[in-house]
N, C-alpha and C positions, 0 to 999 in steps of 0.2 A: 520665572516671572516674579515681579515685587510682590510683598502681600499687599490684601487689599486695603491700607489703610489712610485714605485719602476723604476728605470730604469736600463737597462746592459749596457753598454757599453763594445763589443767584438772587441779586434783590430786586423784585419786580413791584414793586410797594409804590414806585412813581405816579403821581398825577397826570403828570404829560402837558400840564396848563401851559409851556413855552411852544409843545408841538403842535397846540391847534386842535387837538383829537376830542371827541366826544366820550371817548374812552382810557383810562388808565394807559399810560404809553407802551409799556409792556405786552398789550394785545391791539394795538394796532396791528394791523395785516401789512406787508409787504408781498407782493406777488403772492398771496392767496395764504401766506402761514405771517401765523402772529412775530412779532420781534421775540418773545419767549421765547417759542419755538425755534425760533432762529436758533436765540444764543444757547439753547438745549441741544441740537442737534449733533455738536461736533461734542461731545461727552459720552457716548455710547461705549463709544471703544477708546477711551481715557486711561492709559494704563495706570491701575492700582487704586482707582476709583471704587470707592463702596457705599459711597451715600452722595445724596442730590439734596438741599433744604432751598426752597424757593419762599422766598418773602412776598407775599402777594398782599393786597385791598381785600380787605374782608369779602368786599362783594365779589372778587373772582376767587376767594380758597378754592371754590371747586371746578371751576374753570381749570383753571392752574394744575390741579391734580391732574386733572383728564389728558391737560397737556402733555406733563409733564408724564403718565404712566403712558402713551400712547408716543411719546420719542423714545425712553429711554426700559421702558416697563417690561422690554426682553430679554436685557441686559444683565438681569440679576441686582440689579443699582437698588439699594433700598431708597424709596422717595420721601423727604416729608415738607409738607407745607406750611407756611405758619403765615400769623398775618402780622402785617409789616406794623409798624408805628408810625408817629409823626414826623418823624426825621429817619436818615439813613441808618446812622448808630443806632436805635433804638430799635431799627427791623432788623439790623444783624445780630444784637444783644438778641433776639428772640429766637433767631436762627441758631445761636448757638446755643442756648437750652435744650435743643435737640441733640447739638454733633453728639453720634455712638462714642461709645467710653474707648472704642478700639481704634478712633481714629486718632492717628499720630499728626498728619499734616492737616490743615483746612485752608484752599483757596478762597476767596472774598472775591466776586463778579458782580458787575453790573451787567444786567442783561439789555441797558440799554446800550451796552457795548458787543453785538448783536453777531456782527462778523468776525470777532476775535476767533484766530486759527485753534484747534486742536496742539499744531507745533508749540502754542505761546502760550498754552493750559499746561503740557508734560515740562517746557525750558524754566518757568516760575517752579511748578515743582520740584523739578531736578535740583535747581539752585537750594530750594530750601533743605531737601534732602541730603545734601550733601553738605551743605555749610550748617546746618541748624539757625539759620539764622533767615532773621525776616527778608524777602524780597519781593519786587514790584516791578510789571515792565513800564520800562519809558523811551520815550523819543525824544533826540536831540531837536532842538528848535531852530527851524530853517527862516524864521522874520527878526527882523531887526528890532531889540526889545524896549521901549524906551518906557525909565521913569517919569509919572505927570504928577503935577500939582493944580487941580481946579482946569485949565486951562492951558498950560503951561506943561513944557517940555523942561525937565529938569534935569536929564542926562540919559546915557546909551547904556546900558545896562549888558557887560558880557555875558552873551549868550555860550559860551563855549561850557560855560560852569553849569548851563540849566537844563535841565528836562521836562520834557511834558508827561507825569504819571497817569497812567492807565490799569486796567484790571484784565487778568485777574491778579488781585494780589496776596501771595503765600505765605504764613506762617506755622510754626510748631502749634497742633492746637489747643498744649495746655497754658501755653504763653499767651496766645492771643484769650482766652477765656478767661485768663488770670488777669488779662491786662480791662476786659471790659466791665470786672467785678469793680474796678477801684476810679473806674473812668469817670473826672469831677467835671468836664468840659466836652461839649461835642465839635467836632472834628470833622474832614472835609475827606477823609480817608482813612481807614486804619492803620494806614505806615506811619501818618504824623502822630495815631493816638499811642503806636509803639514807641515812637523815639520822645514822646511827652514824658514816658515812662522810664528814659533812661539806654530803650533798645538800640542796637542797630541795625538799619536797614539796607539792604544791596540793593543793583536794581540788575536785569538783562535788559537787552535790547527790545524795545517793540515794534509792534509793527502798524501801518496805515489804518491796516483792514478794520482795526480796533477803535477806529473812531467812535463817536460817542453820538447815538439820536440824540438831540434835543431840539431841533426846530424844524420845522418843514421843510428847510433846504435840504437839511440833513436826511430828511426820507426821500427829495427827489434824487440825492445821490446814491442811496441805496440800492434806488431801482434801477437808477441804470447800470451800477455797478452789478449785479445779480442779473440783468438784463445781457450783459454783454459777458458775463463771467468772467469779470474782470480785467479782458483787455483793453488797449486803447482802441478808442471810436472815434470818427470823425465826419464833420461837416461838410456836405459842397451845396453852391446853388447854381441852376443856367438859367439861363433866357436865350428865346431864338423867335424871330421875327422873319414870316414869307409874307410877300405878295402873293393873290390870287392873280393865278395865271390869264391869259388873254385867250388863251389854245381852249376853244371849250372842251376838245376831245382829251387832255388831260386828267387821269383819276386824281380824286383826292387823297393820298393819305395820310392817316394822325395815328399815332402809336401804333403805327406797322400794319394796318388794317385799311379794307378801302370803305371809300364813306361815299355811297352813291348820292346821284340828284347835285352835288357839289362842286363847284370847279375844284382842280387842283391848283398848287402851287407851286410859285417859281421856286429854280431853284439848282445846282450844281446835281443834286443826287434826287431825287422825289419829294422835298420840299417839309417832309415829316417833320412839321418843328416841334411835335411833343418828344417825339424820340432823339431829336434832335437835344433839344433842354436838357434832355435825361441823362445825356452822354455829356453834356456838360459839365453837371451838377454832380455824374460820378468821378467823374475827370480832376474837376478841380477837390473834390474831397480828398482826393488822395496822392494831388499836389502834380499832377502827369499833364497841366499845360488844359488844352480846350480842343472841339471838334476841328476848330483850323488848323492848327500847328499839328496835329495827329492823321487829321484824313481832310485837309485840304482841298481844293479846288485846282491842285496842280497834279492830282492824282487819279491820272480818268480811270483806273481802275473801280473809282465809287462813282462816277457819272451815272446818275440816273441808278443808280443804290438805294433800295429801300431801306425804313430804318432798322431793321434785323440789324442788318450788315453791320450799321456801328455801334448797337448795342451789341452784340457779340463780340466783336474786336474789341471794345472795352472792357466788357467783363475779361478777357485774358488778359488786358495790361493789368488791370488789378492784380489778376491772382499772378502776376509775374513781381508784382512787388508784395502782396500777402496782402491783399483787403480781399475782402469780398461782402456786397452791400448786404443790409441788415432793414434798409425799407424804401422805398422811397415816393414820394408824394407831387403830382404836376397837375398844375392848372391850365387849361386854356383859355384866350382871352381875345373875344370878337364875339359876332353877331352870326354866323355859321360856322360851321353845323349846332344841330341842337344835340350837343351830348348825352343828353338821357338816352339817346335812340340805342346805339353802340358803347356804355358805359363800361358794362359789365364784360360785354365780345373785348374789351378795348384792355381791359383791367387784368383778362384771364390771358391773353399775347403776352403784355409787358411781364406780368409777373414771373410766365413761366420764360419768357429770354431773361431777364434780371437774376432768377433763381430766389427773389425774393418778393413782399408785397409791394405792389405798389397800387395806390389809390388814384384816382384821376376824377379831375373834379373841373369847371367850368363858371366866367363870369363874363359881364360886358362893362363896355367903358360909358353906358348911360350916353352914348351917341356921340361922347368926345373924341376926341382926332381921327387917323387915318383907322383904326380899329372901328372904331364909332360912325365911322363913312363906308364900313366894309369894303376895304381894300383890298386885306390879308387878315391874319390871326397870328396871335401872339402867344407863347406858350412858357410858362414859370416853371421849374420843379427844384427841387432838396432833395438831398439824399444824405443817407447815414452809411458810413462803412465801418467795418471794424477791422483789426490785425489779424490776420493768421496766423500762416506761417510762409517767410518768403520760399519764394519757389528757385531754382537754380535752372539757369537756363544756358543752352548751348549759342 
C-alpha cells in the first residue's frame, strides 16, 4: 500500500449568497446531510490519505470539526480546520499553513463540488504521483461556445481545444506552498496560480457527478440525483373521463375499491378512471403507448376488469422494459364521491399494486360543464419512473 502521504484540502469558507441559503453553502442540507458532508464522505478510504484541512466561516469552525470528525474520525485521517478568508486563495493559503511536513501530494477541493467520485480523488492523484506534475480534472464542453461583445456575437469559438476545470485539483505540496508564498494576484483556481508561475499543468478526464452548487437549481438537481441514485427517471401523465352509469345496480369503483351510496360508471371494464389515469400516466412515462392500444376494448378478456387488473399488467410491461415507478399522484375531478370518506382505504390499494406511493387527492369544476352537471367524474395523475435493469424475456 502507498504511504500515507497525501493531504485534502476542502474549502467550505463560501457564502452561498447565489444559492439562496440562510446559511454558509457548505452546510446546507441535501437529503438530511450537509453538502460538507457530502463532499467528505467518499475520503474515508482514499488511498494514502493522511490529512483532511477544511476551510470553513469562522462561525462554523466547530460545526465543521464535528463534521468532519464524525465522517472521517475512524479513519485514522488527522483532521484540521481552519477558517477560510475573503477570497478562495486566501482560505487555501491558510489551509496550507497546516499541510503536515510528511505530506508529499495536496489535493485542492471545493466542497461545493459535493458529488465528485472517490475514482476522480485517487485518477488526480495517481496523475500527480506519477508525473510530478500539477494536474486538474476537466470536461470536454458539449455547447457551442460563442465570443460576444456588449451585444453582439463576434464569432464561434473552437470548443475542441476547451475544457471545463473542475476539482479536486493535485499538486506536489511543496510546489504548490512555494508557489502561494510569492502569489502577487488572486486567481480563479490554483492550476492558473501554478502556470502564472511558470508550472505545468495536466488535466484527466472528469466527470458529471462533479458539478458545482451554486444556485438553487443546482440543489434541485442534487436531489433528485441522490433521490434516484443516479439513474435516469421519467415523466408520464393520464387522464380518463367515465360517465355515470344509468344501471343503478352498478358498484362504483375508483382506485380499485368499491365506493358505496354511488352509482357506477360506464364503461368497457368497471369504469375505474382513477386507475384507469394511473396506467396511463405509467404507460406513457415509460414511452409503451396508453390503456387502449395495450388493453383495449377489443379484448373482452378485461370486460368488466377491475382496475387491479391493469394496474398489474402495467407494472410487468414496466419491469419488462426496466422501470419500475418511484411515486405517483392522481386527482379526481367531479361532484361524487366525496373522497375524504375512502382516501386513505384508496391510497393503501394503489400503493401496495404500484409497489410504490401514491397519493390521491380530489377537486370540482365550481359547477362548470358536464363534471359540474354531475354526469361522470374525471380523473388526472403523473407518475415518476425510474431505470433498472431491463429484464429478458422469452
Amino acid at each position: 500500500m502507498t504511504a500515507r502521504d497525501l493531504a485534502v484540502i476542502v474549502v467550505a469558507a463560501g457564502r452561498g449568497e447565489r444559492l439562496g441559503a440562510n446559511t454558509p453553502k457548505a452546510f446546507v442540507e441535501i437529503l438530511g446531510r450537509s453538502i460538507l458532508e457530502h463532499s467528505l464522505s467518499v475520503l474515508s478510504n482514499l488511498d494514502a490519505l493522511a490529512q483532511v484541512i477544511v476551510a470553513a466561516p469562522a462561525t462554523h469552525r466547530e460545526a465543521s470539526l464535528d463534521i468532519a470528525d464524525s465522517v472521517l474520525g475512524q479513519a485514522g485521517i488527522r483532521i484540521d480546520v481552519v477558517v477560510g478568508g475573503e477570497t478562495r486563495q486566501q482560505s487555501i493559503a491558510n489551509a496550507l499553513a497546516v499541510v503536515d511536513s510528511a505530506a508529499d501530494l495536496v489535493l485542492v477541493h471545493d466542497a461545493a463540488r459535493a458529488f465528485a467520485s472517490q475514482s476522480l480523488f485517487a485518477r488526480v492523484a495517481s496523475a500527480v504521483r506519477e508525473t510530478r506534475t500539477a494536474c486538474i480534472p476537466a470536461l470536454a464542453i458539449a455547447d457551442t461556445i460563442k465570443r460576444v461583445e456588449g451585444e453582439n456575437v463576434l464569432e464561434t469559438v473552437d470548443r475542441s481545444t476547451l475544457r471545463a476545470a473542475q476539482t479536486p485539483q493535485g499538486f506536489v505540496a511543496s510546489e504548490l506552498i512555494a508557489a502561494y508564498r510569492v502569489a502577487g494576484a488572486d486567481f480563479t483556481d490554483d492550476a492558473a496560480l501554478m502556470q502564472s508561475l511558470g508550472h505545468r499543468v495536466l488535466f484527466v478526464e472528469g466527470e458529471a457527478a462533479a458539478e458545482k452548487i451554486t444556485v438553487a437549481s443546482d440543489l434541485v438537481r442534487a436531489v433528485a440525483r441522490l433521490s434516484s441514485g443516479g439513474a435516469e427517471t421519467r415523466t408520464g401523465i393520464g387522464v380518463d373521463v367515465h360517465r355515470f352509469s344509468a344501471d343503478p345496480a352498478k358498484p362504483l369503483y375508483l382506485g380499485t375499491i368499491e365506493w358505496p351510496g354511488v352509482p357506477g360508471l360506464d364503461g368497457h371494464s368497471d369504469g375505474d378512471a382513477v386507475s384507469h389515469a394511473i396506467v396511463d400516466a405509467l404507460l406513457s412515462a415509460a414511452g409503451l403507448g396508453d390503456i387502449g392500444s395495450n388493453f383495449g376494448v377489443d379484448r373482452p378478456e378485461f370486460a368488466g376488469a377491475n382496475g387491479a387488473v391493469f394496474i398489474q399488467s402495467t407494472i410487468a410491461l414496466l419491469s419488462k422494459v426496466g422501470y419500475r415507478p418511484v411515486n405517483v399522484s392522481v386527482e379526481l375531478v367531479g361532484n361524487r364521491p366525496k373522497v375524504s370518506t375512502q382516501r386513505e382505504a384508496t391510497e393503501r390499494a394503489l400503493t401496495a399494486l404500484v409497489g410504490a406511493p401514491v397519493s390521491f387527492g380530489a377537486t370540482t369544476t365550481d359547477g362548470l360543464g358536464f363534471l359540474g352537471n354531475d354526469e361522470g367524474v374525471a380523473a388526472m395523475a403523473s407518475a415518476l419512473i425510474i431505470k433498472t435493469e431491463a429484464r429478458l424475456t422469452s
